[in-house]
N, C-alpha and C positions, 0 to 999 in steps of 0.2 A: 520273765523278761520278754520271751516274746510276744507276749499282749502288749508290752510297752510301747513296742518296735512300729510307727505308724505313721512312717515316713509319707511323704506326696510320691514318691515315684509308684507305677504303676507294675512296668514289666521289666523285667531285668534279662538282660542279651549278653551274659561276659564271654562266650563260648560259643561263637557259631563253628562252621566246619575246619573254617580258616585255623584259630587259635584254639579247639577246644582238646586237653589233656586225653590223648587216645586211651583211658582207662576206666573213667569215669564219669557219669554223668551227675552236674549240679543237682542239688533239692534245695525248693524253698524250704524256711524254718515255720513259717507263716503260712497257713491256707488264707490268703488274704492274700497272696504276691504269687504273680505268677516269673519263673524263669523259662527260656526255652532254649535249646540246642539240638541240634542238628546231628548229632551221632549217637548212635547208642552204647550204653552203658555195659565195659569190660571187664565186670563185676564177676566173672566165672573163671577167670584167674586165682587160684585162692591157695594156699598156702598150706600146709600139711596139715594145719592145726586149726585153720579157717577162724583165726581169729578178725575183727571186724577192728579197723583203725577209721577215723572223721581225721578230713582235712577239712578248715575253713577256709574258703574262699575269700566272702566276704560278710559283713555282718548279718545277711538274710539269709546265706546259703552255705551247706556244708556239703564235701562231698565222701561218702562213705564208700568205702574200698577196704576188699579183702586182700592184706599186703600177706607177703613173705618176708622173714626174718632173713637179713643176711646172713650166710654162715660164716661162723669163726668172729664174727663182728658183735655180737652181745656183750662184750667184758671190754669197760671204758676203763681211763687212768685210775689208778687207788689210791696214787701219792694224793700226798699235801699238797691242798692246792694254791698257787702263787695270790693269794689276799683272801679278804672274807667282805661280808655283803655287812656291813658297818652303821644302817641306820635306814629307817622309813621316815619320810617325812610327808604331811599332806599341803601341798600347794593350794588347790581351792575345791571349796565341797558344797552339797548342795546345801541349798537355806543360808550361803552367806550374801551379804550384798555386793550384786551387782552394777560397779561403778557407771555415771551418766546414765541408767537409767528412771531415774526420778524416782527412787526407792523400790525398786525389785532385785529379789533375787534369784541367784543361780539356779537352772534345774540344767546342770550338767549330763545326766544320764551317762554316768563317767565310763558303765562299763560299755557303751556302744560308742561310743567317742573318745578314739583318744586322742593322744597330745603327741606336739614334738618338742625338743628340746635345746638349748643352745650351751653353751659350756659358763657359764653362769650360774647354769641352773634352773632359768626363765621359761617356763613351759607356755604355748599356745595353744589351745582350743577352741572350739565352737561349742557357744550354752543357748539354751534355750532359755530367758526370764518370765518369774513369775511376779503377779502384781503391779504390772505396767506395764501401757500401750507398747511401750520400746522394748518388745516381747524375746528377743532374740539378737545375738550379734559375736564377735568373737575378740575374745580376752586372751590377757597373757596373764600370769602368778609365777611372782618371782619369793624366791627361800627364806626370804625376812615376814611372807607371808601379804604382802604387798597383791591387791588386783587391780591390773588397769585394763580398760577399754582399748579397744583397736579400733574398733566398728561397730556401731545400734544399727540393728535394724527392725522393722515391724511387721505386723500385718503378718499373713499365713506364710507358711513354711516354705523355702527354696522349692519352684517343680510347681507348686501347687495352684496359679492362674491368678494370684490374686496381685492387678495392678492401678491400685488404687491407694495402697496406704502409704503414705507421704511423712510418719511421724519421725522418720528413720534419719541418721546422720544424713549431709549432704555428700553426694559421687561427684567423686571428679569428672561425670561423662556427663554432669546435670542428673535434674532430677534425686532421688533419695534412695539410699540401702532398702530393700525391701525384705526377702526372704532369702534366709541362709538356710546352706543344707546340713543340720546340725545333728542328725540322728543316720548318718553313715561315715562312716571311715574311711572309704575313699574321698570325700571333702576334706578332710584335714590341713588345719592351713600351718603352714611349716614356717619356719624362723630360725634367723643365722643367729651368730656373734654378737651381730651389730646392735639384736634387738629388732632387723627389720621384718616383715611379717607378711605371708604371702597368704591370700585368702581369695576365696570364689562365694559370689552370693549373685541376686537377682536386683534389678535396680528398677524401678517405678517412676518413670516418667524422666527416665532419662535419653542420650543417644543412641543406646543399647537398652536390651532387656537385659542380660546377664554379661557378666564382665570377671575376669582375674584380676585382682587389684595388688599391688604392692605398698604397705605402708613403711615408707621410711623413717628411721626411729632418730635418724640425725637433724631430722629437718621436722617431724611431726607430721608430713604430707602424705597421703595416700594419692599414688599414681595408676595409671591403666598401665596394666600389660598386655592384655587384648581381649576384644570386646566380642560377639555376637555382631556379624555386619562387616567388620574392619578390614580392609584387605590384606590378600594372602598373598607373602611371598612369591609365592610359584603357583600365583595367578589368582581370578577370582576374588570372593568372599570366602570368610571364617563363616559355615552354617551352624558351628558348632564349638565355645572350647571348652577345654577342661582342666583339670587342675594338674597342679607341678610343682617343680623342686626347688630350692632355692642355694645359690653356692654362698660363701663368706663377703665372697666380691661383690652379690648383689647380683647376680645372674643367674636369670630363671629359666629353664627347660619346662617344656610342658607341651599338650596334649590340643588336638584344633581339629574339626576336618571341613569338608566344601562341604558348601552348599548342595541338598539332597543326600546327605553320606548319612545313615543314623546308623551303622558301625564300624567301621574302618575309620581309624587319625592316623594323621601326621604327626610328627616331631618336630619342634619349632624352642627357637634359643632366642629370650628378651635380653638386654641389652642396654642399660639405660636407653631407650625409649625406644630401641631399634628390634625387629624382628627378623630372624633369617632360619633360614629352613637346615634344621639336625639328618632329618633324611624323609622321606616320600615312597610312598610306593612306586612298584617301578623302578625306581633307583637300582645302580648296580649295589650288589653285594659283595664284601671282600671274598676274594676267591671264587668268583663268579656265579652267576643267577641275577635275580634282582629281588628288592624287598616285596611279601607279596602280604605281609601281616604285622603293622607295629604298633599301633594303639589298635586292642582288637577285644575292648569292653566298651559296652554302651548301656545306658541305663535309660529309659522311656518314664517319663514323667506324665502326672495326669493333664499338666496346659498342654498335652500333645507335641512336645520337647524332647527331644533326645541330647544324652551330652555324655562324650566319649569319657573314660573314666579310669582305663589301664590298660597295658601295665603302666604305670608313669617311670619314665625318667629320671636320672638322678646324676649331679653333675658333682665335682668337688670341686678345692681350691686353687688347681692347676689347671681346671674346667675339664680336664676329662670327664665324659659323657658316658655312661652305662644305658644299657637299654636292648629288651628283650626282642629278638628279630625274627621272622618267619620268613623264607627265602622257598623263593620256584626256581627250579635250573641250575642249581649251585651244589657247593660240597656239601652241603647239610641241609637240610631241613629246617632246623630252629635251632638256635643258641642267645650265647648272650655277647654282642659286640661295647669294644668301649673305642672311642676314639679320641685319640690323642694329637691332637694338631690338628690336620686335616683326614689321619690316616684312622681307616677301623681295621681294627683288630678284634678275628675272632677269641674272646676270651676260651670259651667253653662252648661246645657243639654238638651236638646228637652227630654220631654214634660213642664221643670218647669215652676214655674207659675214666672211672671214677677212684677215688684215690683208695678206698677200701674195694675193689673188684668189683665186675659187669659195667653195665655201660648206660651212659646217659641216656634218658626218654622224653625229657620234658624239664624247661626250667620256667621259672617266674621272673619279676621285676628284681633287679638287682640293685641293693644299695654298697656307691665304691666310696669309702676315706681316703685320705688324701696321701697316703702311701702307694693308692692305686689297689688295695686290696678292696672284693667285694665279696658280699655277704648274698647266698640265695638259696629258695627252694627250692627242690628239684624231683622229680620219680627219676628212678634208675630201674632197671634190670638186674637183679642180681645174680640170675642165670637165664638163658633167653625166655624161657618161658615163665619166669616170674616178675613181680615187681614189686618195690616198693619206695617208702616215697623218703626226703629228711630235705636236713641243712649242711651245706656246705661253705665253705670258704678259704679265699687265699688268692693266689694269681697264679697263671701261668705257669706249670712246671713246679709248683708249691702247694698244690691244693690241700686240704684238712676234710675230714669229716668233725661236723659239730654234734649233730644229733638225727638219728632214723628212728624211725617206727623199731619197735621193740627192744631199744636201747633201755639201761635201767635206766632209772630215776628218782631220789628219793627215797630209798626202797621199794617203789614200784617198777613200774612198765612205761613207756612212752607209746602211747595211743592216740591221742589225741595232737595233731600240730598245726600248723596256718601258714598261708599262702606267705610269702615275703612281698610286701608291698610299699612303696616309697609314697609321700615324703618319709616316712619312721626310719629314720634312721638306725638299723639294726645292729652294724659293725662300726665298733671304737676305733682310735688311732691307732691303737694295738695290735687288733685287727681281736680283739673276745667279740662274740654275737650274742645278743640277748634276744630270748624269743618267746612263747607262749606253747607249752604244751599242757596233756590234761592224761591223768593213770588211769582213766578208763574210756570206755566208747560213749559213754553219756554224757561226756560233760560235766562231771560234779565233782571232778577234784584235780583243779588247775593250780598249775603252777609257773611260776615265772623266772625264768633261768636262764644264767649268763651261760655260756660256754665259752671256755679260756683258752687261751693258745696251747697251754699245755696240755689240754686235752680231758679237765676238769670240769664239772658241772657246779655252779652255785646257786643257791637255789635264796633267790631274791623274796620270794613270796610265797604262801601258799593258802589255798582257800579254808578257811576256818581259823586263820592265827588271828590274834586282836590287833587291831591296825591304833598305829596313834590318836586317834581321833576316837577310840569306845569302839564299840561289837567288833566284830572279828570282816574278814578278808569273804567276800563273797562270790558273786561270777566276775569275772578275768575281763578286761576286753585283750583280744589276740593278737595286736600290736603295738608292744611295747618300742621305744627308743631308746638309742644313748648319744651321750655326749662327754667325752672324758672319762670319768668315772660318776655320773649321773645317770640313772635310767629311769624310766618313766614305768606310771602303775596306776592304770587306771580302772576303777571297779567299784563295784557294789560296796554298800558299808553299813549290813544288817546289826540294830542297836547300837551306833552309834552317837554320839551327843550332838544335843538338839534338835533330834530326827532327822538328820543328813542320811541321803538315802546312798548317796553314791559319792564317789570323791577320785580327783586327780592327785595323785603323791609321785615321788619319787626318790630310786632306794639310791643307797650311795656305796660304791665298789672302792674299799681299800686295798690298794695293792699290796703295800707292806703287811696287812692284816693288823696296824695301829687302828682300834677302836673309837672314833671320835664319841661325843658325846648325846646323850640318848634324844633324839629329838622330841619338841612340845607339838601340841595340836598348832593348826595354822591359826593368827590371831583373823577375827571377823574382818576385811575390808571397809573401809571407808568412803562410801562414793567421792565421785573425781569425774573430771571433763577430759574429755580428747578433743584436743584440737579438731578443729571444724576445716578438713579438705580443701583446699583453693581450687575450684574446678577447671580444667584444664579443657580447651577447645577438641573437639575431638570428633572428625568427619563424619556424617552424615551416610550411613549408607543403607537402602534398601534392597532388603536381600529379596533373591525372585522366589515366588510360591513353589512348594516343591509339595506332593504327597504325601503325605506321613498317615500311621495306624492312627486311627482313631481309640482312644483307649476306654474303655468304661468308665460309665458317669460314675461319678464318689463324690460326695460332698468335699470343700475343701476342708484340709485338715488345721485344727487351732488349737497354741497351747491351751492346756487344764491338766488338772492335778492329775498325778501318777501316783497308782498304787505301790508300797513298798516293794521290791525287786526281793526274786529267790535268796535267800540265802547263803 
């Protein structure tokens, strides 16, 4: 898989001193990508038994840490648990046709890209196509097995310099879709209710180079929600955006910073067509200090581009606002604030104590449903001089433990878990969390589990089961979603039919535990037209030259055939 993995970005920055998890230090998965950070690595904490647990970050880098087991906390519920995991179904897989591309099809690379979801059923991703110029763009596949286009685009890969190819839908900023960033998970383009569909690509010969787009599914229109260039708020240019979240309403939070910033963003809330500032650095914080870290990943592309990338933001349908805070001069250090009206509230904050004992270290991107509960990852202390890492969930004065490092699982161990990252919608209206862990430190046997309010594990997937579609369950990608009782499962699919290498599916959660019935393979696609954008006038701005790294020459990268993925 990681030979597959050969994205345009060059250098990857999720961690400088500002944001980086005081425990451990990122690795690429890749001698091909470089990371870097700025602290070192607090790998000499180790646990009695020195056993070795991987957290994924993101899809190039895992960070390896020697955790401690909490004590008294190994023995999860044994009751019966409230429903059973009732069906797999595959949405879209590789080798089907890729509608409006003049006869190509999908090379999804399902397990490095996943999906998000809406309560339909309707899943969104980003594919790369094979056999036509209109190489690349991002689709949705709805449960009757239905694929339709959002966006074509062509020419090389999001990141990778290449602006010149014109074959691509037309942008609403002028000019044509160019390169999508289709081979990482932080791109993920996210999608409500409505069907509408929130996406980030590069645009060729438009007003912008790169732009966040939102396609409305009531109207067929794809609009800007902000460009590279467009003014900011609280002043200035956007030198940079990034990708975000979408509510039911149609209101998107997301990721920007000025001009010269390649890592520190802002927070920023679209609006039908309006933009205003979530919060800025500098800003006070509840409880006093100010914000001194909130978008604080950036990813370095070979055109010599930087675009910030998390933690992203995540808003529901009362628009409360979640989002991970790093504070100078205040009661805490980092937490995770939500804001409700005008007011933030810290949710959860380093040093508090955690609902199974010790004390908070470190949290991620938090996704909140619309009861106001949120879903995240966290390291704790489980006695001051240890640590380890899980999931939690709940609100305020309500909190859960979902799942830590040496939790069972399965009949194994939980070794293996991932960063909580948005758009993926991680936590139901219920408030169960579904996540991605793996029973060993390698990597080779993931599994995909809900955890229920009662305090139950269900186990959605596991790598080696036969998937609906022929051959069995291969590598994972580590960000699943849900939506009601729909979750997302996106992964490899060794000996599957028609040589479909990988596939997006989704399992379905019974609560009563009534078994629906067994689902078929997804039927092939039929290409289909997306409406063609009404381009919308859209200021002119020239951003001033600023210094940026120079990254290593690499040829740009283009699709061609991929080897079948590990097993």
């Amino acid at each position: 898989m990681k030979n597959l993995l050969r994205p345009a970005f060059l250098l990857v920055l999720p961690f400088l001193a500002i944001s980086i998890i005081p425990l451990a230090q990122g690795h690429p998965e890749s001698s091909k990508r470089r990371q870097t950070s700025s602290e070192t690595s607090r790998n000499d904490l180790r646990s009695a038994n020195s056993t070795k647990t991987v957290v994924k970050v993101h899809d190039s880098a895992e960070r390896t840490q020697i955790a401690s087991p909490q004590q008294n906390n190994s023995i999860t519920t044994t009751g019966a648990p409230s429903g059973t995991i009732c069906g797999v179904e595959s949405r879209a897989a590789h080798g089907q046709v890729a509608p409006n591309t003049n006869g190509g099809t999908l090379n999804p690379l399902a397990f490095a890209n996943p999906t998000t979801v809406n309560a339909s059923g309707r899943v969104a991703f980003n594919s790369q196509v094979d056999g036509s110029d209109r190489n690349q763009g991002v689709f949705v596949a709805d449960s009757d097995g239905t694929i339709s286009a959002i966006a074509i685009g062509c020419g090389g890969l999001g990141g990778g310099g290449d602006t010149t190819s014109m074959c691509g839908d037309a942008s609403p900023i002028g000019g044509h879709f160019g390169g999508f960033f289709s081979e990482n998970t932080v791109f993920t383009p996210d999608i409500n209710d409505a069907g509408d569909v929130l996406f980030f690509c590069d645009v060729n010969g438009g007003d912008s180079r790169r732009a966040l787009f939102l396609y409305q599914a009531a109207s067929g229109q794809i609009v800007k929600v902000a460009a590279v260039g467009d003014p900011s708020p609280i002043g200035g240019t956007f030198g940079a955006v990034g990708p975000g979240s979408i509510n039911n309403n149609g209101k998107v939070v997301f990721l920007a910073s000025p001009e010269g910033e390649t890592i520190n963003s802002n927070l920023f809330m679209w609006d039908n067509g309006v933009v205003t500032k979530i919060a800025a650095l500098g800003d006070p914080a509840p409880g006093g200090g100010t914000f001194s870290g909130l978008g604080t990943e950036s990813f370095g592309f070979q055109d010599g581009t930087f675009i910030p990338t998390g933690p992203v933001p995540d808003i529901n349908d009362s628009d409360q606002i979640a989002f991970r805070a790093i504070v100078s001069g205040g009661i805490t250090g980092r937490g995770i604030v939500v804001r409700t009206g005008q007011v933030d509230e810290w949710y959860v904050k380093v040093p508090d104590p955690t609902p199974i004992g010790g004390t908070y270290l470190d949290m991620q991107a938090a996704a909140i449903n619309n009861a106001g509960q949120i879903a995240f990852f966290a390291d704790y202390h489980p006695t001051p001089d240890t640590i380890n890492s899980g999931w939690f969930a709940g609100t305020p004065g309500n909190w859960r433990k979902v799942v830590v490092f040496f939790d069972p699982i399965d009949g194994g161990q939980c070794l293996g878990l991932a960063f909580s990252r948005n758009p993926m919608q991680t936590i139901d209206a219920s408030g169960n969390v579904v996540f991605w862990a793996n029973l060993d430190s390698n990597g080779t046997s993931d599994r995909l589990v809900l955890g229920l309010t009662d305090g139950n594990l269900l186990i959605a997937a596991r790598r080696g089961d036969p998937t609906p579609i022929g051959g069995t369950f291969g590598s994972m990608d580590a960000w699943p979603a849900i939506n009601g009782n729909i979750g997302t499962l996106n992964v490899a699919t060794p000996g599957a039919q028609n040589g479909a290498l990988s596939a997006h599916m989704a399992f379905n959660h019974c609560p009563s535990g009534t078994p629906t019935p067994s689902p078929t393979a997804t039927p092939t696609a039929t290409p289909g037209t997306t409406p063609t954008p009404t381009s919308t006038p859209s200021p002119t701005a020239t951003p001033s030259v600023t210094p940026r790294p120079t990254p290593t020459p690499r040829t740009r990268p283009t699709p061609r055939s991929r080897p079948t993925p590990p097993g």
